[in-house]
C-alpha positions as CSV (number, residue, x, y, z in Angstrom):
1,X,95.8,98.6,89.5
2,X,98.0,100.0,87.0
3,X,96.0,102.3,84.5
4,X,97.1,102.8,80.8
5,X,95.9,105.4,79.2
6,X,93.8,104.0,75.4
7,X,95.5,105.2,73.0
8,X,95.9,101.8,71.0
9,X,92.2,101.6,71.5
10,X,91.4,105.3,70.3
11,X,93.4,104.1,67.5
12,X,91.9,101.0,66.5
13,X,88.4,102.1,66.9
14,X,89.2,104.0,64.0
15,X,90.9,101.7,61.9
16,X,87.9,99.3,62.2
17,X,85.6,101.8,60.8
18,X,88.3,102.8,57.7
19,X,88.3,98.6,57.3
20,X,84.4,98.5,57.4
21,X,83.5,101.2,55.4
22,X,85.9,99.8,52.8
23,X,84.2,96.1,52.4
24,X,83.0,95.7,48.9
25,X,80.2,93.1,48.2
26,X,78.5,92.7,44.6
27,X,74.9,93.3,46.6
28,X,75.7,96.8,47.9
29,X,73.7,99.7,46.6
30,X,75.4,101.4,43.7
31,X,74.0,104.5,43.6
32,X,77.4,106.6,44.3
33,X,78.5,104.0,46.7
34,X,82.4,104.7,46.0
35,X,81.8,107.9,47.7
36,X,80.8,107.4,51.0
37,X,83.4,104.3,51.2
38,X,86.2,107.2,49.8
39,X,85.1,109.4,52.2
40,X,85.0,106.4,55.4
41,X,88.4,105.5,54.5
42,X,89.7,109.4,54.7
43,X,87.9,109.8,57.7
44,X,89.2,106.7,60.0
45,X,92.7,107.8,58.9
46,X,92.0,111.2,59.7
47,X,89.9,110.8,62.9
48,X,92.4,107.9,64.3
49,X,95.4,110.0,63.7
50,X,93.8,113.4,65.0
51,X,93.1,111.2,67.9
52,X,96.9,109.8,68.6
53,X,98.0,113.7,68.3
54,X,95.5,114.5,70.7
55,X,96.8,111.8,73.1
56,X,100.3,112.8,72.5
57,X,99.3,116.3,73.6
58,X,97.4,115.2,76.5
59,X,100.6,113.4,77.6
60,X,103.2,116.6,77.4
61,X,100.8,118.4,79.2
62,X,100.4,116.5,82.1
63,X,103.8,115.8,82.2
64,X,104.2,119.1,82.5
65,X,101.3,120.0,85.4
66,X,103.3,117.0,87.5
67,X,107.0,118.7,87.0
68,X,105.8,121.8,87.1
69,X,104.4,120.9,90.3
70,X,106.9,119.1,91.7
71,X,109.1,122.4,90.5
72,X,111.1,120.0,88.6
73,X,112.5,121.9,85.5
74,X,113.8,118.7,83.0
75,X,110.5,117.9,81.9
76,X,111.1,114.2,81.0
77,X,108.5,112.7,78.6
78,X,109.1,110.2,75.9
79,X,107.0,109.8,72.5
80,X,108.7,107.3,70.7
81,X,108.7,109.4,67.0
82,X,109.0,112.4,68.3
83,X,111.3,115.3,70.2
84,X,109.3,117.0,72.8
85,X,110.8,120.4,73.6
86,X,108.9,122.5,77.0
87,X,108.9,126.6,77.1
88,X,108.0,127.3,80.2
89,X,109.2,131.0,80.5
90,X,107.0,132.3,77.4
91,X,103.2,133.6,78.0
92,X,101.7,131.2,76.8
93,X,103.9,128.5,77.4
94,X,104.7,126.1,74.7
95,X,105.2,122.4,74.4
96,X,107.0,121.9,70.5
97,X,106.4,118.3,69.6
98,X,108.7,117.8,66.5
99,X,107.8,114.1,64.4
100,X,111.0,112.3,62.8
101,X,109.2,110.3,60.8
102,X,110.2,107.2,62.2
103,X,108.3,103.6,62.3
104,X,108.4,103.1,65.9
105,X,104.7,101.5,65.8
106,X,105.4,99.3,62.6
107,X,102.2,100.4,60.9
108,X,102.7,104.3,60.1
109,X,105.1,107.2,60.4
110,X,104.3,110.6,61.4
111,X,106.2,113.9,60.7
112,X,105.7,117.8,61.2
113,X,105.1,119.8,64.3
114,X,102.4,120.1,66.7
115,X,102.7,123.0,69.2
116,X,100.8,123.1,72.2
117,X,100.2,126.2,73.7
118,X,98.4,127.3,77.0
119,X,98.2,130.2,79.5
120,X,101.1,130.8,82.3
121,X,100.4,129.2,85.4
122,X,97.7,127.4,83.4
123,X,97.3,123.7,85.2
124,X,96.4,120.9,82.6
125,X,94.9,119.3,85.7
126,X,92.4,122.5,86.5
127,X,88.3,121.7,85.4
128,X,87.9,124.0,82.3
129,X,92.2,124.2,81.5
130,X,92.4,124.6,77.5
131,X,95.4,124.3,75.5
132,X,95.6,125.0,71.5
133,X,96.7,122.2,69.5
134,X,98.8,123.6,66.3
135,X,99.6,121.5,63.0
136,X,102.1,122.5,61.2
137,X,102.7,119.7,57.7
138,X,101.9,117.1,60.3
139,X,101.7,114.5,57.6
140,X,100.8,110.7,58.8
141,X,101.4,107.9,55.9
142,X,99.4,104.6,56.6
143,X,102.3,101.8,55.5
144,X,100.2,99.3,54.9
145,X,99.2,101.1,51.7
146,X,101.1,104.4,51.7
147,X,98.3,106.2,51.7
148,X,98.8,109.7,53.5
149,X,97.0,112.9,55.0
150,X,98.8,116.4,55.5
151,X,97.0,118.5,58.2
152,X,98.0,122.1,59.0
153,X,95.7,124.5,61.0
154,X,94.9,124.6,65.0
155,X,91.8,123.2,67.4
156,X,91.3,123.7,70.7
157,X,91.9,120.9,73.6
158,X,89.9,121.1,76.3
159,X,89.7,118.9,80.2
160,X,86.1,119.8,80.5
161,X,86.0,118.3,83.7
162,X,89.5,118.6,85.2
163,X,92.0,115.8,86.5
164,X,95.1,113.6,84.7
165,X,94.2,110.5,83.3
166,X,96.9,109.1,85.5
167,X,94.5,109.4,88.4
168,X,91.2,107.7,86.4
169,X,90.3,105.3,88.9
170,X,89.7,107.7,91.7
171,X,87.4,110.1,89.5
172,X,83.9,109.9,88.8
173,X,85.2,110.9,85.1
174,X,87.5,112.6,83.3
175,X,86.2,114.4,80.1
176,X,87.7,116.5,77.7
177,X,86.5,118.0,74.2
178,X,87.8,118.5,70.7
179,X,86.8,121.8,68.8
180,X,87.9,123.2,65.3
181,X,86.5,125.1,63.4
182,X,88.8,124.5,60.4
183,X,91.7,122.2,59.8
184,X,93.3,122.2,56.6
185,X,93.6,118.2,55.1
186,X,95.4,117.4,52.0
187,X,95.0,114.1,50.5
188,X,97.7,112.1,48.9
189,X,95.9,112.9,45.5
190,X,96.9,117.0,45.9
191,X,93.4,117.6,47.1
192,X,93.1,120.1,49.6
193,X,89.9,120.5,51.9
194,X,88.7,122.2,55.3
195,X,87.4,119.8,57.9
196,X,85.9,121.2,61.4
197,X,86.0,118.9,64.7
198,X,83.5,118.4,67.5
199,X,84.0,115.3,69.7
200,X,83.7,114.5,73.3
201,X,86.1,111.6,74.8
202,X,84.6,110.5,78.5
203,X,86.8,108.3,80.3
204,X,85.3,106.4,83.5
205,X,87.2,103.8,85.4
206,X,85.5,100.4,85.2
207,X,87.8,97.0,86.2
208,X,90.2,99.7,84.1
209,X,89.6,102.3,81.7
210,X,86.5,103.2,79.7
211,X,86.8,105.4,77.2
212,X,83.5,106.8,75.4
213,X,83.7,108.9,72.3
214,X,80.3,111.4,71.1
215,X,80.0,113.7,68.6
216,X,79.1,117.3,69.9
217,X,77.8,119.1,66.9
218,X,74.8,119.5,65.0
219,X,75.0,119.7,61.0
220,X,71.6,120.0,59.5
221,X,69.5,117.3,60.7
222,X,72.2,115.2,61.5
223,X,73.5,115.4,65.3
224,X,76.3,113.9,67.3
225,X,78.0,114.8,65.0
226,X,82.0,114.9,65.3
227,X,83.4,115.6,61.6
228,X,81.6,117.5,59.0
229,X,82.9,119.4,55.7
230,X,83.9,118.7,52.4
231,X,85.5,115.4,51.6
232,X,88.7,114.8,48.5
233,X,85.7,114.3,46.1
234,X,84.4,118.1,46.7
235,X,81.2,116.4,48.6
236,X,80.1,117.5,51.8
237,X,79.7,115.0,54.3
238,X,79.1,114.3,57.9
239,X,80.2,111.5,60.3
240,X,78.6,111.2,63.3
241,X,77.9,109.4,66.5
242,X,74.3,107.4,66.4
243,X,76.0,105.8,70.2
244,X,78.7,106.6,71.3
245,X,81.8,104.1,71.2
246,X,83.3,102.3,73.6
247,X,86.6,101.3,74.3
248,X,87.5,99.0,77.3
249,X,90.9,98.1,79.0
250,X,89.7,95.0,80.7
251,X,88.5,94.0,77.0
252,X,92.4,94.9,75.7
253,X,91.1,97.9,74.7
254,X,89.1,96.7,72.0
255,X,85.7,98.3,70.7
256,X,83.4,97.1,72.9
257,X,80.2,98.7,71.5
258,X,78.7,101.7,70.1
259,X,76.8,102.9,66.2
260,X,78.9,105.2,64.2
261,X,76.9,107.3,60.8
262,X,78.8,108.5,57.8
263,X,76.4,110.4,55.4
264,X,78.0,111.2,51.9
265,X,75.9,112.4,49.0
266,X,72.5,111.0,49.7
267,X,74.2,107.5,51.1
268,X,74.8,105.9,54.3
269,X,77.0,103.8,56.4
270,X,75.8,102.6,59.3
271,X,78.2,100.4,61.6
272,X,77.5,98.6,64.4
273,X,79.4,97.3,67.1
274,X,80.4,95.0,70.0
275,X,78.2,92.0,68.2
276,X,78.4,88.1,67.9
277,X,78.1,86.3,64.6
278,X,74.5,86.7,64.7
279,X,74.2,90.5,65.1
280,X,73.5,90.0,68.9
281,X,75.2,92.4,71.7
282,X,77.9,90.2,73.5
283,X,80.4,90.7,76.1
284,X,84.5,90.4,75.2
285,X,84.3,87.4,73.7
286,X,87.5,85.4,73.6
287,X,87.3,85.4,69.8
288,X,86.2,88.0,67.2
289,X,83.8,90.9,67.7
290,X,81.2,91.1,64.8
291,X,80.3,94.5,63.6
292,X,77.0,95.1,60.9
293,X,76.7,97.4,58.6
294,X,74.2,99.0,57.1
295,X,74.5,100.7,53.2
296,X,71.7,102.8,52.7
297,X,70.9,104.6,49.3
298,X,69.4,107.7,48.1
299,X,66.4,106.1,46.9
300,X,66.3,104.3,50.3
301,X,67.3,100.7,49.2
302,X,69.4,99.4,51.9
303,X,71.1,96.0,52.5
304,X,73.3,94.7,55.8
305,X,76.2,92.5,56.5
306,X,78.0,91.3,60.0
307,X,81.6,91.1,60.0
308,X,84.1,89.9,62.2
309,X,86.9,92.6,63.4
């Protein structure tokens, strides 16, 4: 069986949680509500789009291990906004993924550089291989609303476990990790704030790929956590993983389960997935998904909704 790698679903997973945390109903708490749905909104653009890069990278690099390999020296590898350009003869070697800012996906554009950079004879495909990940003005607009995020500053990309993707459904797993401890964002209002990274993506093979995503930090008392900092309004938040979340391929990559926590100036945002219409656990149905959500405020009055996504 042909396996894809989930980048549509990385994606969409986080546009779900940007389109939850934005519902408005007249019975939500009010106690500083507005921030924590400002802040979910930044954070599924951010966390979605971090995510593509991150799948952009994985795909130069084991495009690479394969050429290199097969001692191939063209490097073929196509992203469809972007010119990939390989360095193999520096120390470290350098992969210079340039955006053009086209529409090629019809619902953003990216531009900017990200450079990827790893060790000589460094082997994406080796257990433990890391590779840094360099912004530089990689700025992604959302077209449906032209809202945009600039982010500038480097993480590190690790395959904790070894192995390509390509080769999924004869691996136990394939995991890798995200880690920064400071990436510059600047918000489309001229606000400019440091955000640090901690995720884990595990990827098992299941009637196609599985693809899990957990925070790896701890921020207080809040753990599992994979984004923490200070958000546009000068609040510091954290957004974390209550259970991790799932995305299938034999469900067309949809969000198949999984709690996600965003905790923004005494509130929380609580959403559920991978629900029917009556807030039960159900398996790829042929219609929506239902999600619920839980507002809770900072003098612990809470109120929950399902939604379809």
């Amino acid at each position: 069986m042909k396996l894809k790698i989930p980048i549509l679903g990385l994606v969409a997973f986080s546009a779900i949680i940007g389109f939850t945390s934005c519902k408005k109903n007249n019975d939500t708490p009010k106690e500083n509500s507005t921030e924590v749905i400002a802040h979910s909104d930044d954070q599924a653009l951010f966390s979605s789009e971090l995510d593509a890069a991150n799948q952009d990278a994985d795909a130069v690099l084991s495009a690479f291990t394969v050429l290199y390999n097969s001692r191939n020296q063209e490097h073929p590898v196509y992203i469809c906004d972007a010119e990939v350009d390989f360095d193999s003869q520096s120390d470290p070697q350098t992969i210079t993924v340039t955006y053009n800012g086209e529409n090629c996906r019809g619902n953003r554009s990216r531009s900017g550089v990200v450079i990827v950079a790893f060790p000589k004879n460094t082997k994406w495909s080796d257990e433990g291989a890391a590779a840094s990940v360099t912004f530089q003005n990689f700025k992604v607009t959302r077209l449906s609303d032209n809202k945009s995020i600039t982010i500038n500053g480097t993480q590190t990309y690790t395959n904790v476990s070894g192995g390509l993707l390509k080769d999924l459904a004869s691996k136990e797993s394939i995991i890798h990790s995200v880690s920064s401890n400071g990436l510059s964002v600047v918000f489309d209002n001229g606000a400019a704030r440091t955000w640090q990274v901690a995720k884990k993506h595990t990827y098992t093979y299941n009637n196609g790929a599985v693809l899990a995503v957990s925070g790896m930090h701890t921020e207080g008392n809040e753990t599992n956590v994979v984004e923490w900092g200070t958000n546009r309004l000068g609040l510091s938040f954290t957004t974390s993983t209550v259970e991790p979340v799932i995305v299938r391929q034999d469900c067309n990559f949809r969000v198949t389960g999984g709690t996600v926590k965003h905790a923004v100036a005494g509130i929380t945002a609580t959403a559920t997935f991978g629900l029917n219409a009556q807030g039960e656990p159900v398996s790829c149905p042929e219609g929506n998904y239902y999600f619920k959500l839980v507002y809770t405020g900072p003098n612990g009055n809470s109120i929950s909704f399902v939604y379809p996504y």
